[in-house]
N, C-alpha and C positions, 0 to 999 in steps of 0.2 A: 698537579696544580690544584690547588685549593677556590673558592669561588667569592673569595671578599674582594675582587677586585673585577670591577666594572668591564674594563677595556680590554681582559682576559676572555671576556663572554661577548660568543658571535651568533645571532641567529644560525641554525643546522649542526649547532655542536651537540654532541652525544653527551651528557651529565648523570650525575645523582644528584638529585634533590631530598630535603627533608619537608614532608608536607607538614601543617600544623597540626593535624591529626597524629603526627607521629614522632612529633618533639619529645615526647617523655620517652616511649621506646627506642628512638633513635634511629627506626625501621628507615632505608631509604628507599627513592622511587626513580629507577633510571628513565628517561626518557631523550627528545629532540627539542631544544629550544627553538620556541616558537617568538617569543616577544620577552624582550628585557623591563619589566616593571618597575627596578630601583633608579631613579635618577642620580642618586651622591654617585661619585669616583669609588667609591667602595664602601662597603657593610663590615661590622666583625662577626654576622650571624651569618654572613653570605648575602648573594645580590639573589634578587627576589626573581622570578622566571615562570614565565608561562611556558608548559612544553604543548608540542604541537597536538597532544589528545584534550589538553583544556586544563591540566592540571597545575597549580600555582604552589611554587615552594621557591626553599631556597638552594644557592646550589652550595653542594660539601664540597663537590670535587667534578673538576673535567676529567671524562673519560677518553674522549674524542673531539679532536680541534674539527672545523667546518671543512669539508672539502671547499677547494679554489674555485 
């Protein structure tokens, strides 16, 4: 799953994110979604995410859904 859509992304989901630093390399940064920062229903750069070390990107792709 790809991460332009809001209601796809749960706080404890495993992702990649791409940080701003790393939009021209493309480099991404796996982490634990900590807080969902975009408000729209969906982004086409991806929905914006804080993971749980402090780091803010967008997410490319779910790796891992939230456990129950």
């Amino acid at each position: 799953m790809d991460g332009t859509i809001r209601s796809d992304i749960k706080p404890g989901m495993l992702v990649n994110i791409i940080l701003k630093k790393d939009q021209r390399s493309g480099a991404l940064t796996e982490g634990i979604v900590k807080d969902i920062l975009t408000s729209a229903p969906r982004h086409h750069h991806g929905i914006k995410v804080r993971l749980e070390d402090g780091q803010i990107g967008r997410v490319q792709e779910i790796i891992e859904t939230a456990p129950e």
